[in-house]
PDB file with SEQRES, HELIX, SHEET and CRYST1 records, atoms N, CA, C and O in Angstrom:
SEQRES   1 A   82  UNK UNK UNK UNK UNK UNK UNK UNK UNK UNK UNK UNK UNK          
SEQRES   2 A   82  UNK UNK UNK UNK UNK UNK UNK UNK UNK UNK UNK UNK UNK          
SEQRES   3 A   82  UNK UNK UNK UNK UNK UNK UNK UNK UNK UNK UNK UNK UNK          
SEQRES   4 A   82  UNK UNK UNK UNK UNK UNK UNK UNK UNK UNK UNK UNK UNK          
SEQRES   5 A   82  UNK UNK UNK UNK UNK UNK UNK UNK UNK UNK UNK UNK UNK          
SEQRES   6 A   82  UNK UNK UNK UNK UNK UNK UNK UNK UNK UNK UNK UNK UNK          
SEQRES   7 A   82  UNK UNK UNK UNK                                              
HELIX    1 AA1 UNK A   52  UNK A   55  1                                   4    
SHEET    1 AA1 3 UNK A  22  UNK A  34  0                                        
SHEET    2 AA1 3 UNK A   8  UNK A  19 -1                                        
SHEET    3 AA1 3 UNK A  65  UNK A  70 -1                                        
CRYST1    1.000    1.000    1.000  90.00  90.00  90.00 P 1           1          
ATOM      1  N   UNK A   1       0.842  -1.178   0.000  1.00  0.00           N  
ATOM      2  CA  UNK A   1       0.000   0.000   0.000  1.00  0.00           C  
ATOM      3  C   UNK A   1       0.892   1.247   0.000  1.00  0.00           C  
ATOM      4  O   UNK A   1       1.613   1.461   0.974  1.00  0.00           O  
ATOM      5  N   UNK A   2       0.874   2.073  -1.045  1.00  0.00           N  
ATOM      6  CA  UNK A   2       1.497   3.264  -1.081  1.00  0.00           C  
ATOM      7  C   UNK A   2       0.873   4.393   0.129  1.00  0.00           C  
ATOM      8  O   UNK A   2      -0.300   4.390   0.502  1.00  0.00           O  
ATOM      9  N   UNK A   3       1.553   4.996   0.451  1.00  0.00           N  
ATOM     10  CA  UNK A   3       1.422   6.571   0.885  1.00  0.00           C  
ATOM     11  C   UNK A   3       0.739   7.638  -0.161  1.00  0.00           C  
ATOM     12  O   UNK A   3       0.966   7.862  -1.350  1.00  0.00           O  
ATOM     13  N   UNK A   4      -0.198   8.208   0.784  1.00  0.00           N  
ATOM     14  CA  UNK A   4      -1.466   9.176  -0.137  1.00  0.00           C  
ATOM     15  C   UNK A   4      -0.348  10.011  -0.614  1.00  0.00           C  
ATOM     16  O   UNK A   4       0.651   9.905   0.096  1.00  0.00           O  
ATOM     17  N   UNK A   5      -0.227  10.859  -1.677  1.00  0.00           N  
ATOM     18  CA  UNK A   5       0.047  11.851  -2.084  1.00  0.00           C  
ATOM     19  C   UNK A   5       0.008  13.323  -1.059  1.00  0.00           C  
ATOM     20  O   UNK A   5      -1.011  13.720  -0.492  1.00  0.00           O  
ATOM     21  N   UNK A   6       1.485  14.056  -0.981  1.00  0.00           N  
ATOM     22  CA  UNK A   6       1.043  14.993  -0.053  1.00  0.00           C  
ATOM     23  C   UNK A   6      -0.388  15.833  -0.507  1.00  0.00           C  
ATOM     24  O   UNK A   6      -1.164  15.612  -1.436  1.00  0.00           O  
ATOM     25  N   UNK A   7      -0.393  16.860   0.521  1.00  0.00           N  
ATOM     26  CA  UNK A   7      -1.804  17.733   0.374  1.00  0.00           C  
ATOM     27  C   UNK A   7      -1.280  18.820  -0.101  1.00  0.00           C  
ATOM     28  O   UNK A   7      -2.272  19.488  -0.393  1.00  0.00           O  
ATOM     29  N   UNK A   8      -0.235  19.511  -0.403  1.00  0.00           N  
ATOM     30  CA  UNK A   8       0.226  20.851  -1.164  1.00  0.00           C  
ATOM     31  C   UNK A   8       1.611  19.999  -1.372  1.00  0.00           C  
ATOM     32  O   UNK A   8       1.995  19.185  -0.532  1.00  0.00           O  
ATOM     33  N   UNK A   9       2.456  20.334  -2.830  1.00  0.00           N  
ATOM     34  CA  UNK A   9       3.354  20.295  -3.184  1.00  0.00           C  
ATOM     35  C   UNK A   9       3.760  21.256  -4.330  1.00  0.00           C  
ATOM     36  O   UNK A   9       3.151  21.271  -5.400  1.00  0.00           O  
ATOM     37  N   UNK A  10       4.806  22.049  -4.060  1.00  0.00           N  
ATOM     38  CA  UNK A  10       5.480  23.053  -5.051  1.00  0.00           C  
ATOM     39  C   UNK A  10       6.455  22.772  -4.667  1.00  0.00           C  
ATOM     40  O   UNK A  10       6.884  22.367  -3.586  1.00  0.00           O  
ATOM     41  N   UNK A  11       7.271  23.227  -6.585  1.00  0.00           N  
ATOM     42  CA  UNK A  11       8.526  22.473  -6.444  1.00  0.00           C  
ATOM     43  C   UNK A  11       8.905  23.623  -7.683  1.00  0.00           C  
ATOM     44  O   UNK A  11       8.343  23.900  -8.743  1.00  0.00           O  
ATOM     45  N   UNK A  12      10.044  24.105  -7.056  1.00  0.00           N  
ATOM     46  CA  UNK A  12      10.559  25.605  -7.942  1.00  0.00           C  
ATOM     47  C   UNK A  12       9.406  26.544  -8.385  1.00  0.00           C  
ATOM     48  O   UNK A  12       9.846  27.105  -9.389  1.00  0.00           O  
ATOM     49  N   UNK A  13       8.117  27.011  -8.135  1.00  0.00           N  
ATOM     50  CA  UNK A  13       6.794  27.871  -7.945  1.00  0.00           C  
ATOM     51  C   UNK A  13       7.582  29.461  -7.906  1.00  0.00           C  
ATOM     52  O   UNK A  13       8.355  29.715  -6.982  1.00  0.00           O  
ATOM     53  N   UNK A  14       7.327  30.376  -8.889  1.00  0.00           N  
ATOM     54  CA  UNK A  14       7.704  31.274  -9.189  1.00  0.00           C  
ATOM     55  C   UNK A  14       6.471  32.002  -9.768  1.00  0.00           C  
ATOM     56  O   UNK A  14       5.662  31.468 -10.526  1.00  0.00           O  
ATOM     57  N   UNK A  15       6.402  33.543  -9.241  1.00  0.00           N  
ATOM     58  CA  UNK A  15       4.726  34.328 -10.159  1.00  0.00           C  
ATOM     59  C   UNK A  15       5.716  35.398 -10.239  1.00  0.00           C  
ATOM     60  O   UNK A  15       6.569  35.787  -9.442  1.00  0.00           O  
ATOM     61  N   UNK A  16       5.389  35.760 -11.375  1.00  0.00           N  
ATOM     62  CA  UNK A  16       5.505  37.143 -12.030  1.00  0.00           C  
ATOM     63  C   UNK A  16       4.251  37.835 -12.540  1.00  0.00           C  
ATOM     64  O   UNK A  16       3.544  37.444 -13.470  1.00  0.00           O  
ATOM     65  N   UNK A  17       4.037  39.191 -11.609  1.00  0.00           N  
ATOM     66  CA  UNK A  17       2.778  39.853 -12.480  1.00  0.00           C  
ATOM     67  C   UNK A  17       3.086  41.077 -13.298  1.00  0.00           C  
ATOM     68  O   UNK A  17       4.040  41.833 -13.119  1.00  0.00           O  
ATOM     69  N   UNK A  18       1.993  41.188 -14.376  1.00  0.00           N  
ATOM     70  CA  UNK A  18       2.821  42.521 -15.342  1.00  0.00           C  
ATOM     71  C   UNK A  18       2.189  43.806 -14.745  1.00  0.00           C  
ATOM     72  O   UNK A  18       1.037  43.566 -14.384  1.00  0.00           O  
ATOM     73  N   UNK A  19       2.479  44.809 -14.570  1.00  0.00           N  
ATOM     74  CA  UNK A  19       2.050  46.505 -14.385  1.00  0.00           C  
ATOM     75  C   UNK A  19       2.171  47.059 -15.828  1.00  0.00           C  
ATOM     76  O   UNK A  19       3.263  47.077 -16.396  1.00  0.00           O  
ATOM     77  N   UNK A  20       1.430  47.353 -16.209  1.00  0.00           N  
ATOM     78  CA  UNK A  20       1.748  48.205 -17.027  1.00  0.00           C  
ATOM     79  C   UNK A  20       3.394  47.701 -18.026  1.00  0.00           C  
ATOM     80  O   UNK A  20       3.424  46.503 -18.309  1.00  0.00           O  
ATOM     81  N   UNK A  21       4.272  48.300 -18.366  1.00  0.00           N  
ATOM     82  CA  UNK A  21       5.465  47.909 -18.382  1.00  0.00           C  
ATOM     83  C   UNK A  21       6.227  47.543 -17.363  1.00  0.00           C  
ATOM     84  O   UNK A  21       7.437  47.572 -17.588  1.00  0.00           O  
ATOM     85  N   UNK A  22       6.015  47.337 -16.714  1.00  0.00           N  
ATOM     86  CA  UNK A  22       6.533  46.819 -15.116  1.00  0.00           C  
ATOM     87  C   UNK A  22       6.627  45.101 -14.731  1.00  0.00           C  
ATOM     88  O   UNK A  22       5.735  44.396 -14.258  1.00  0.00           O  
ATOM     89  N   UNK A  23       7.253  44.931 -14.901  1.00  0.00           N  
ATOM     90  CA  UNK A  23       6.845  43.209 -14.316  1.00  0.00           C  
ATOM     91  C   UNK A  23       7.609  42.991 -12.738  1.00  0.00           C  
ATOM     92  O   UNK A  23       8.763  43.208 -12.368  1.00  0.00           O  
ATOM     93  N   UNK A  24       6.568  42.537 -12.121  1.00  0.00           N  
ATOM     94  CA  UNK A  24       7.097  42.134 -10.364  1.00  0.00           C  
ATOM     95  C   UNK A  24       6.975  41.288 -10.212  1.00  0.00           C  
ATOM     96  O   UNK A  24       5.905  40.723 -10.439  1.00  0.00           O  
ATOM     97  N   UNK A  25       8.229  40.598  -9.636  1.00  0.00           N  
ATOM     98  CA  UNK A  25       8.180  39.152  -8.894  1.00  0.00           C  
ATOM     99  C   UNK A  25       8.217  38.776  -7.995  1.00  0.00           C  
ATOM    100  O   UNK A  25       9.200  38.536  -7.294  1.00  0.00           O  
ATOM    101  N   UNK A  26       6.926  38.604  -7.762  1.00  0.00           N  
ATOM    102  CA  UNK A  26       6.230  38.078  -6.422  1.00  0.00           C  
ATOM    103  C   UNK A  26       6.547  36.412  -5.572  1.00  0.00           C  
ATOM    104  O   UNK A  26       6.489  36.061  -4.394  1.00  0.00           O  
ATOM    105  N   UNK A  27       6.837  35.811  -6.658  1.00  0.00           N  
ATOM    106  CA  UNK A  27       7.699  34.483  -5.857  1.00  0.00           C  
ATOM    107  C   UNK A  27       8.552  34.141  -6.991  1.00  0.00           C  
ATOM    108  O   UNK A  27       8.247  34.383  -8.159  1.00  0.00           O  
ATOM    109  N   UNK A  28      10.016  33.364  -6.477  1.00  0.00           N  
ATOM    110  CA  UNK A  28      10.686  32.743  -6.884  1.00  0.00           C  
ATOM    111  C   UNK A  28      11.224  31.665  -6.435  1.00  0.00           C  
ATOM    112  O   UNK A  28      11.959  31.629  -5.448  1.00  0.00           O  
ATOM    113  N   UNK A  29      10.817  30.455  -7.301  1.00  0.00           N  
ATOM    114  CA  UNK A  29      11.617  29.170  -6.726  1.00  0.00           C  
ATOM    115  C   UNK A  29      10.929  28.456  -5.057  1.00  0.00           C  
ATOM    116  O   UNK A  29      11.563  27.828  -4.208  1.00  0.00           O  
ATOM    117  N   UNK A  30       9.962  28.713  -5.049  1.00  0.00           N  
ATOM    118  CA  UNK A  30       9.774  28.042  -3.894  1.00  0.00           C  
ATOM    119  C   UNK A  30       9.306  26.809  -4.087  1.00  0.00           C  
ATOM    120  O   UNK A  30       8.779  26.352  -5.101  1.00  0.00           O  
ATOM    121  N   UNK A  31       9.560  26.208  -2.900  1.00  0.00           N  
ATOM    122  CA  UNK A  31       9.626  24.589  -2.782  1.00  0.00           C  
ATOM    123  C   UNK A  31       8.771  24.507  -0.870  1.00  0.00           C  
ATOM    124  O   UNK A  31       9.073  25.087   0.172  1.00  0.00           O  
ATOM    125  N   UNK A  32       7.801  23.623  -1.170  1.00  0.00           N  
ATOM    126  CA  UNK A  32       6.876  23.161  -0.073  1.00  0.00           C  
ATOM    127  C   UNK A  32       6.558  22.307  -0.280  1.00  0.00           C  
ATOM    128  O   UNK A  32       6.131  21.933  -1.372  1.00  0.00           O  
ATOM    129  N   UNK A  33       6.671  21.594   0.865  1.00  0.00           N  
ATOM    130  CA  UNK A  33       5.619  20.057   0.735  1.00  0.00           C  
ATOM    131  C   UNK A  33       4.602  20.057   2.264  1.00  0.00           C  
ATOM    132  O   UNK A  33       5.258  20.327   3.270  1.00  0.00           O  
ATOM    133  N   UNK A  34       3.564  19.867   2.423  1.00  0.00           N  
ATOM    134  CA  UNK A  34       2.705  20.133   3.442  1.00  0.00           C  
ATOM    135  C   UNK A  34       2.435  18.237   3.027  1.00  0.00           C  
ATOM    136  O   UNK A  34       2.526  17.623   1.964  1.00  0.00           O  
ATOM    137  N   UNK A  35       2.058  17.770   4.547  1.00  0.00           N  
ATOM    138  CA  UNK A  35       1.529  16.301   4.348  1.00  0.00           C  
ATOM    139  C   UNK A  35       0.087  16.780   4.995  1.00  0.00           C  
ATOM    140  O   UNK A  35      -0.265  17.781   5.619  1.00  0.00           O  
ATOM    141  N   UNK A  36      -0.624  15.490   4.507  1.00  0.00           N  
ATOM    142  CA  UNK A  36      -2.114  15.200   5.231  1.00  0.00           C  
ATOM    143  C   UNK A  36      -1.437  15.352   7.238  1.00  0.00           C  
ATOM    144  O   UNK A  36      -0.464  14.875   7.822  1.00  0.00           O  
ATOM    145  N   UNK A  37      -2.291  16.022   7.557  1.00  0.00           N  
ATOM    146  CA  UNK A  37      -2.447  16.207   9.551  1.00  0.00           C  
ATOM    147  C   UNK A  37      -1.785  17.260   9.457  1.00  0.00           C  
ATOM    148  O   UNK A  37      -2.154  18.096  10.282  1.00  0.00           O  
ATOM    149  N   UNK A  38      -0.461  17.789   8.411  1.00  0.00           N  
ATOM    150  CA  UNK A  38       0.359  18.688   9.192  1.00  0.00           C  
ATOM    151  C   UNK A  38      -0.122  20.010   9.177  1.00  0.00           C  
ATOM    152  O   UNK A  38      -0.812  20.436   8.251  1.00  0.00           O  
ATOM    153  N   UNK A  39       0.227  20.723  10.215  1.00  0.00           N  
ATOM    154  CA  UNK A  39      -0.513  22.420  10.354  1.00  0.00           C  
ATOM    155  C   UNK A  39       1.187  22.897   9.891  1.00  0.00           C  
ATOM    156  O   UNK A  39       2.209  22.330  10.275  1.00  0.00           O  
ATOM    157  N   UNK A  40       1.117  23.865   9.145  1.00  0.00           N  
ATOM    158  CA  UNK A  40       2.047  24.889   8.769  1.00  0.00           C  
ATOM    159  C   UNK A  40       1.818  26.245   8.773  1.00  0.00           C  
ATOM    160  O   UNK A  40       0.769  26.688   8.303  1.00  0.00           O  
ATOM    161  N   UNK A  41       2.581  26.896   9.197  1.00  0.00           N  
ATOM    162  CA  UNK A  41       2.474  28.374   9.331  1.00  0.00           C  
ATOM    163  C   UNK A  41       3.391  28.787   7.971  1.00  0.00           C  
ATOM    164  O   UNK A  41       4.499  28.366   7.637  1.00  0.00           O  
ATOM    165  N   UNK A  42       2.444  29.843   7.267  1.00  0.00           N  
ATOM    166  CA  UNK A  42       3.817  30.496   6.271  1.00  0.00           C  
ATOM    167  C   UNK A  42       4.101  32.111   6.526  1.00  0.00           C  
ATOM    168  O   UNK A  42       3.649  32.864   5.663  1.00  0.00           O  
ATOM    169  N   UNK A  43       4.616  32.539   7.333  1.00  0.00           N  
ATOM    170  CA  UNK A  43       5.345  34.022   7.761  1.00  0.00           C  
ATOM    171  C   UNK A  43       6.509  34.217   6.533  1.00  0.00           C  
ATOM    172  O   UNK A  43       7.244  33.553   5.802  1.00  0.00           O  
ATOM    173  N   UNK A  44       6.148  35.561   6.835  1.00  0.00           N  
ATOM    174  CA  UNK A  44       7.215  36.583   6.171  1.00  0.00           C  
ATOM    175  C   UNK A  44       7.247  38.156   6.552  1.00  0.00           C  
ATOM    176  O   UNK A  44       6.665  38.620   7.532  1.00  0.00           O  
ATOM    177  N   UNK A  45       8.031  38.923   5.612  1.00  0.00           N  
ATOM    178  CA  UNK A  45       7.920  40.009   5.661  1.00  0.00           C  
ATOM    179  C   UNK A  45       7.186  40.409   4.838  1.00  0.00           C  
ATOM    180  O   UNK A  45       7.065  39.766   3.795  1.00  0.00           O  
ATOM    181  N   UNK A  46       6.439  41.638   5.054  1.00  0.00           N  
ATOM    182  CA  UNK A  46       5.505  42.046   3.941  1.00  0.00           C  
ATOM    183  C   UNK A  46       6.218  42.481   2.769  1.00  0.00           C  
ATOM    184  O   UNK A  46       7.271  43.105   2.636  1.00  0.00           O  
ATOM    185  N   UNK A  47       5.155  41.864   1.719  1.00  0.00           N  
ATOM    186  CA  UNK A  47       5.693  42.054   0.420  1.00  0.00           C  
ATOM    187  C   UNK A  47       6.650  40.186  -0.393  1.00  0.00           C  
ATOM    188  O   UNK A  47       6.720  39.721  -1.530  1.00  0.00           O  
ATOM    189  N   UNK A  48       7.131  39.758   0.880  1.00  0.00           N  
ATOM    190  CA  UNK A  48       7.536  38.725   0.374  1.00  0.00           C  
ATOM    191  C   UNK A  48       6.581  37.320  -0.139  1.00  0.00           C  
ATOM    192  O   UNK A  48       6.873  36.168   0.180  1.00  0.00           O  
ATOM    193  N   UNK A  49       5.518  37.662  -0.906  1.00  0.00           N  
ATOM    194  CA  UNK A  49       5.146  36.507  -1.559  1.00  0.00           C  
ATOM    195  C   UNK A  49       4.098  35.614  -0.527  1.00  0.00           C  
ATOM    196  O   UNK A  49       3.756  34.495  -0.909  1.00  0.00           O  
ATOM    197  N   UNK A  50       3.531  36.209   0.965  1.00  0.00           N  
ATOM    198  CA  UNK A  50       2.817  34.703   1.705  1.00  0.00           C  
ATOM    199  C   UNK A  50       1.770  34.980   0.987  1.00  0.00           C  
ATOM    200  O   UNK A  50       1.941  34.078   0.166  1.00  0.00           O  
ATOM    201  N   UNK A  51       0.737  35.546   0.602  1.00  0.00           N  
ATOM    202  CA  UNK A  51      -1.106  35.580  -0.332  1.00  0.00           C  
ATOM    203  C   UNK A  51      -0.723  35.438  -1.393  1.00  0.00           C  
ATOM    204  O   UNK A  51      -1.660  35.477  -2.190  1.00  0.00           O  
ATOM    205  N   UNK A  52       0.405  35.256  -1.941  1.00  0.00           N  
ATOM    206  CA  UNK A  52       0.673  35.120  -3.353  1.00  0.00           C  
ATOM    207  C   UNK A  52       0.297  33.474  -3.580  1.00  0.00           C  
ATOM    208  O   UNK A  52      -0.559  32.899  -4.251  1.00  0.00           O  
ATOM    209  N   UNK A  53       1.314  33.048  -2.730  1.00  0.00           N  
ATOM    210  CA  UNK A  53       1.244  31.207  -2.428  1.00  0.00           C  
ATOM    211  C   UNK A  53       0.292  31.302  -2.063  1.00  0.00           C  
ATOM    212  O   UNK A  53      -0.375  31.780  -2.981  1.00  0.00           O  
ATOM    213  N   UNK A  54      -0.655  31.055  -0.735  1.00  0.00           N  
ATOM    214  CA  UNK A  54      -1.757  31.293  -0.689  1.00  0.00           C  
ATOM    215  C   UNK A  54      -2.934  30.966  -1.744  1.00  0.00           C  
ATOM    216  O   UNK A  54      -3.679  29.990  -1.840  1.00  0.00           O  
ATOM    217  N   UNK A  55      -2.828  32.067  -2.444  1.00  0.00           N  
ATOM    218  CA  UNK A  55      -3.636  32.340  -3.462  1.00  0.00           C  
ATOM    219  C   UNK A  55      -3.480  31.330  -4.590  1.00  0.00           C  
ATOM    220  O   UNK A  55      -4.426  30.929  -5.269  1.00  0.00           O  
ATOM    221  N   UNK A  56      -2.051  30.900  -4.757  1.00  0.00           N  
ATOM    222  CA  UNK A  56      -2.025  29.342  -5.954  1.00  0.00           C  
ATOM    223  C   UNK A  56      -2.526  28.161  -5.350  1.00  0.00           C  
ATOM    224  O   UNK A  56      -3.075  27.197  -5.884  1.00  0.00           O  
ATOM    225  N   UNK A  57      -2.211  28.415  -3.946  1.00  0.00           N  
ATOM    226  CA  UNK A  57      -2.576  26.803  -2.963  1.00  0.00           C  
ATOM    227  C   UNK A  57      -4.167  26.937  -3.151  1.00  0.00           C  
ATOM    228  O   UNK A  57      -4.690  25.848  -3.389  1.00  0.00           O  
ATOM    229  N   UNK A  58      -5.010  27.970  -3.100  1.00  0.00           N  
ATOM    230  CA  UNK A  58      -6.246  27.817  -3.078  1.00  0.00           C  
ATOM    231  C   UNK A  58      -7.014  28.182  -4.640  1.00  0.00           C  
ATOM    232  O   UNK A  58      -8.192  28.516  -4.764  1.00  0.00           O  
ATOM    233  N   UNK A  59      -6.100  28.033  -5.667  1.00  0.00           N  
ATOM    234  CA  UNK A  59      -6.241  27.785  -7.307  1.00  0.00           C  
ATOM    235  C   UNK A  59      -7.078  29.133  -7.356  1.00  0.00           C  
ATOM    236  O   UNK A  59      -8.031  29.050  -8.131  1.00  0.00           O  
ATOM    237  N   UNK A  60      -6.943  30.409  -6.684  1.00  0.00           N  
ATOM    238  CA  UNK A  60      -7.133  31.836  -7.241  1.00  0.00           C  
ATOM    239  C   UNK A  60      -6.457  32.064  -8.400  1.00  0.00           C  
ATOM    240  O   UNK A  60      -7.098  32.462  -9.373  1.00  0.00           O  
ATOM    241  N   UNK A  61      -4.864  31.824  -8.512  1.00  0.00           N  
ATOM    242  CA  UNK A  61      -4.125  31.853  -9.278  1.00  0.00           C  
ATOM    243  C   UNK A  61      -3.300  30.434  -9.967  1.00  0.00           C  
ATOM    244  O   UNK A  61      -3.487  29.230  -9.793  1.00  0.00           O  
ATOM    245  N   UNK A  62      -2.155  31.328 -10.957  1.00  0.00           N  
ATOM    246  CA  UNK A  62      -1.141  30.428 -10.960  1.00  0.00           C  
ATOM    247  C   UNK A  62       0.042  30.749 -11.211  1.00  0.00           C  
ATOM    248  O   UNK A  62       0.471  31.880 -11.443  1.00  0.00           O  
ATOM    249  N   UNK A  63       0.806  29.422 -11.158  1.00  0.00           N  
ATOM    250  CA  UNK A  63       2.359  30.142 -11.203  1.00  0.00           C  
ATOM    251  C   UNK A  63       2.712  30.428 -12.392  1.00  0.00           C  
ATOM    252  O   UNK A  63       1.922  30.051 -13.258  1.00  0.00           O  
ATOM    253  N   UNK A  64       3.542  30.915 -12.702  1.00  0.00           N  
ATOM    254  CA  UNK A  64       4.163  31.583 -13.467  1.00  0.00           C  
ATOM    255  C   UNK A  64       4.989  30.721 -14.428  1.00  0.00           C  
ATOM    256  O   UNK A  64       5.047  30.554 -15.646  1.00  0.00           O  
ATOM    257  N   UNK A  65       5.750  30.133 -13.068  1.00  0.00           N  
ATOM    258  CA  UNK A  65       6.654  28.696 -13.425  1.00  0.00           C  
ATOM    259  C   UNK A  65       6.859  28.094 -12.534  1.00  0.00           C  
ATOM    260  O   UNK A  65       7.058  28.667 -11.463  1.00  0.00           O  
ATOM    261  N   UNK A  66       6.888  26.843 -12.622  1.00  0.00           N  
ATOM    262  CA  UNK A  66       7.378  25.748 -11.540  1.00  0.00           C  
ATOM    263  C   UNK A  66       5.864  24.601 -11.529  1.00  0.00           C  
ATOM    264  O   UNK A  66       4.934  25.013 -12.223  1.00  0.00           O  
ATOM    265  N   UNK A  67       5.703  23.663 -11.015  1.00  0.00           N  
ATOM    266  CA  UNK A  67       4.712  22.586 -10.557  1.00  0.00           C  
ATOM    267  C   UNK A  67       4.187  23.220  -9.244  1.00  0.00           C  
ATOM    268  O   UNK A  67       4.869  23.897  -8.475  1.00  0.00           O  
ATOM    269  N   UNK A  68       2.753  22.876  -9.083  1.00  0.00           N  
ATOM    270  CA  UNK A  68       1.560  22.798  -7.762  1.00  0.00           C  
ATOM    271  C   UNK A  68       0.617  21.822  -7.965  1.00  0.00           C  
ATOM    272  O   UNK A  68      -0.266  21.752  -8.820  1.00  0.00           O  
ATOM    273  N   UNK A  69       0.970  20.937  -6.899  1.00  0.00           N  
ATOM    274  CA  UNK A  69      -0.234  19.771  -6.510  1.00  0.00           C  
ATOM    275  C   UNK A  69      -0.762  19.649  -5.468  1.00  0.00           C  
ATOM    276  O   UNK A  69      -0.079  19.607  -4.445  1.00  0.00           O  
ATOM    277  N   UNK A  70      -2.238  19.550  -5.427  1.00  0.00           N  
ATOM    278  CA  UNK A  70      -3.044  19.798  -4.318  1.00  0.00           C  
ATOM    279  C   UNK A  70      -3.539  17.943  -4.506  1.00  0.00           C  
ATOM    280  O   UNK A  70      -4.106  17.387  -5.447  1.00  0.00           O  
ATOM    281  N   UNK A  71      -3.069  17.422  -3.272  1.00  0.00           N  
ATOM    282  CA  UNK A  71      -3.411  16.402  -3.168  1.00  0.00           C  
ATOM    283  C   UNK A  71      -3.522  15.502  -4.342  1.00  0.00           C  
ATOM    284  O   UNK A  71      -4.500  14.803  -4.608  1.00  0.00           O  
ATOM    285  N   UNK A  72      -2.316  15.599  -5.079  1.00  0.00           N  
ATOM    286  CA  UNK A  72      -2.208  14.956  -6.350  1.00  0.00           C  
ATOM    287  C   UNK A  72      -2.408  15.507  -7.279  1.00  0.00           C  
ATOM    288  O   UNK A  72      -1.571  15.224  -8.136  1.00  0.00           O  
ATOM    289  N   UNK A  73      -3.351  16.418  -7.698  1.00  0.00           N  
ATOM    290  CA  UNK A  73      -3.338  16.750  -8.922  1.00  0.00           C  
ATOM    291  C   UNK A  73      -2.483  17.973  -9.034  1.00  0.00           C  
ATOM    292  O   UNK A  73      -2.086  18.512  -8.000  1.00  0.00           O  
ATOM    293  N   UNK A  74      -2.181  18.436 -10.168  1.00  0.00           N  
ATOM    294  CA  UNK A  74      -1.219  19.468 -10.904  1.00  0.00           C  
ATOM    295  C   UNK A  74      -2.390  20.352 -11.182  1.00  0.00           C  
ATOM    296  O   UNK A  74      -3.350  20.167 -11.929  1.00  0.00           O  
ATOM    297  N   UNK A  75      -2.017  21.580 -10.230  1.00  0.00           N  
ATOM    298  CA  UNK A  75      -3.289  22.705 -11.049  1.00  0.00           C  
ATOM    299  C   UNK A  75      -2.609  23.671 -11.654  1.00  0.00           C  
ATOM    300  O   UNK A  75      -3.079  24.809 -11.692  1.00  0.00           O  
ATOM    301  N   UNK A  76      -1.843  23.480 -12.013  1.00  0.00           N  
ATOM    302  CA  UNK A  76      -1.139  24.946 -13.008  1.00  0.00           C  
ATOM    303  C   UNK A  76      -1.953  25.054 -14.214  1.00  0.00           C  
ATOM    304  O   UNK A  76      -2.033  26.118 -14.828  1.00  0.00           O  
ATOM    305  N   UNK A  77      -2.547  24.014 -14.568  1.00  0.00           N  
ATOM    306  CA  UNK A  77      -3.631  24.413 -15.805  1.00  0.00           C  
ATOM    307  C   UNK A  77      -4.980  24.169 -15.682  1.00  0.00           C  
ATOM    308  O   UNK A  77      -5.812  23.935 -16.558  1.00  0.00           O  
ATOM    309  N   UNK A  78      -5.108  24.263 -14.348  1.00  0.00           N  
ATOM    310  CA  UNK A  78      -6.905  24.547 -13.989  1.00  0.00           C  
ATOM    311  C   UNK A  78      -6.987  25.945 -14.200  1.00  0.00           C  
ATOM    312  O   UNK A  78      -6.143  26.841 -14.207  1.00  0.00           O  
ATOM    313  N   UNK A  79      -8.765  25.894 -14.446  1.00  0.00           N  
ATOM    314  CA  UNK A  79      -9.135  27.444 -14.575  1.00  0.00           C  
ATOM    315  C   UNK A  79      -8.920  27.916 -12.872  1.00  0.00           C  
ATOM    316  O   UNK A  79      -9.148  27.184 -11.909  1.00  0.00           O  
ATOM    317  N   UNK A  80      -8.394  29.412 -12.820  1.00  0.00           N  
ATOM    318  CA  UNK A  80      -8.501  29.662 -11.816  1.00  0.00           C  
ATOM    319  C   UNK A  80      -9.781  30.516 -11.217  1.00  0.00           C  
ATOM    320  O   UNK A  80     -10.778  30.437 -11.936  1.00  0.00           O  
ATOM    321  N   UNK A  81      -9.913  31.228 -10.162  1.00  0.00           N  
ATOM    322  CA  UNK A  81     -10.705  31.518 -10.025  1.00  0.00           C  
ATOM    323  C   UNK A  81     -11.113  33.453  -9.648  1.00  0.00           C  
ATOM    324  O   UNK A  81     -12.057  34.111  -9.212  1.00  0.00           O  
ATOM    325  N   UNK A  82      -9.716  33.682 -10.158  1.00  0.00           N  
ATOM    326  CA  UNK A  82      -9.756  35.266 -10.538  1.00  0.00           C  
ATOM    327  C   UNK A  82      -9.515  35.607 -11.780  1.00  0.00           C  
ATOM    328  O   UNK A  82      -9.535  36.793 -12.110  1.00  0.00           O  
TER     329      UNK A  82                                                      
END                                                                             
């Protein structure tokens, strides 16, 4: 019997958004693995990217570049929901 698939996995997760001519990068390269039971806290400083993740973990968005799986599946090409 295998082990369930974690419940969040990103693996190099990077967003870039455009302004105008402006492009900001809001994450780079992050890597998380959350299992089924575990509680995680994600802190930072403001501005560093925590509602950004957030916001891909709960398929508002997506990345830019890199893989996100929510309990197995890959949602980088689900519709999101903004």
């Amino acid at each position: 019997m295998s082990a369930p698939p974690p419940i969040v996995e990103a693996k190099e997760v990077g967003k870039i958004y455009s302004r105008a001519a402006e492009k900001i990068t809001a994450l780079r390269g992050v890597d998380l693995i959350v299992e089924a039971g575990e509680m995680t806290a994600i802190t930072g400083e403001s501005g560093s990217g925590k509602t950004t993740l957030l916001n891909m973990i709960g398929c508002i968005d997506h990345p830019t570049w890199g893989s996100l799986q929510i309990a197995g599946t890959v949602v980088n090409a689900l519709p999101s929901g903004g």
